[in-house]
N, C-alpha and C positions, 0 to 999 in steps of 0.2 A: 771673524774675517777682518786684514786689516784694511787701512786706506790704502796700502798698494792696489791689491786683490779688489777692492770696490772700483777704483780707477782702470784697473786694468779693464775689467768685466765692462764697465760705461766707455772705454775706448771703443773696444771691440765690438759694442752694441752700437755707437756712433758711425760707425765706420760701415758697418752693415745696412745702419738706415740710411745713410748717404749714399751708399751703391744703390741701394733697393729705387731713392730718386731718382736716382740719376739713369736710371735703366733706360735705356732709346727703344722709341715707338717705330710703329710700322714707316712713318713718312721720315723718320729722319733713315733707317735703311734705304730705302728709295730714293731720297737724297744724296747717301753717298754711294751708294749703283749708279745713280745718275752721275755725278761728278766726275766717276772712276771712268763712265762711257764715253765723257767728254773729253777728257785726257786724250783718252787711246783713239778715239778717231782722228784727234788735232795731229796724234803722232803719225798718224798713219797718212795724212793728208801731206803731213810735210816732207815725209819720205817720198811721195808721190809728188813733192814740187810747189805745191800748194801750201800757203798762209795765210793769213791775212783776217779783219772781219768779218769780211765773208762766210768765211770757213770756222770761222768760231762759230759766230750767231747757226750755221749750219748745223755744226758739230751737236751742238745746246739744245735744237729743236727734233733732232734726229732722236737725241738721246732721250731725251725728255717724250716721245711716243712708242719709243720701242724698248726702253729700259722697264720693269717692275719686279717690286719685291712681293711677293705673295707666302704664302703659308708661315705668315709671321705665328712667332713660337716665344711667349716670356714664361721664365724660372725666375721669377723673384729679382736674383743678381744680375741675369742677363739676357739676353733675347737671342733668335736667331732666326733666319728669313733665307727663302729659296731666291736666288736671284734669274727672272726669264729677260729675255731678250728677242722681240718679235714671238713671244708665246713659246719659246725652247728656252726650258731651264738649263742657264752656260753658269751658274754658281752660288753657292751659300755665304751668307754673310752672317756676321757676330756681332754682338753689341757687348758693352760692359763698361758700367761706370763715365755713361756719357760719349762715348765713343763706340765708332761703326766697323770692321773692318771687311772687306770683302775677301772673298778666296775663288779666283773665277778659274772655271775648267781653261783647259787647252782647246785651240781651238787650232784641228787637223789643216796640215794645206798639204795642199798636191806631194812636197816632198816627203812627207810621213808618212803616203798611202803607201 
């Protein structure tokens, strides 16, 4: 075998142990569940006329008791987590390689029924 093919093989094995670390835990999910809850409330607050500190610190503490990740799930490379919201699961989240990403259901309003 030569030094290409050794290198190559020690890339690919390097690169593997680096994701394998880097794979996100249950609280960093929940973390960015929580973040993503914060967002969309502040949006939703300011469509409704509402800013301000207030309605962050609101937004933040709202999020933060009714956001969780639960049925965390790791494969080595990457993880995966149900996301509930007041105890109904509204989405699943992914991890890989140190990063979170969420994928939250729809959520029906009166003009969809």
């Amino acid at each position: 075998m030569g030094i290409y093919q050794r290198l190559a093989i020690a890339s690919i094995l390097l690169a593997i142990l680096i994701i394998y670390t880097l794979n996100p835990d249950p609280k960093q999910h929940q973390e960015e569940a929580i973040e993503n809850g914060v967002l969309y409330l502040e949006s939703q607050a300011e469509k409704a006329g509402f800013s301000g500190s207030l309605v962050s610190w609101g937004s933040t503490q709202l999020a933060e008791m009714a956001i969780t990740a639960e049925n965390f799930k790791s494969y080595a490379l990457f993880s995966t987590a149900e996301i509930h919201v007041a105890g109904i699961k509204r989405g699943e989240s992914f991890g890989c390689a140190g990063k979170v990403w969420i994928i939250w259901e729809e959520i029906e309003s009166d003009e969809t029924k």
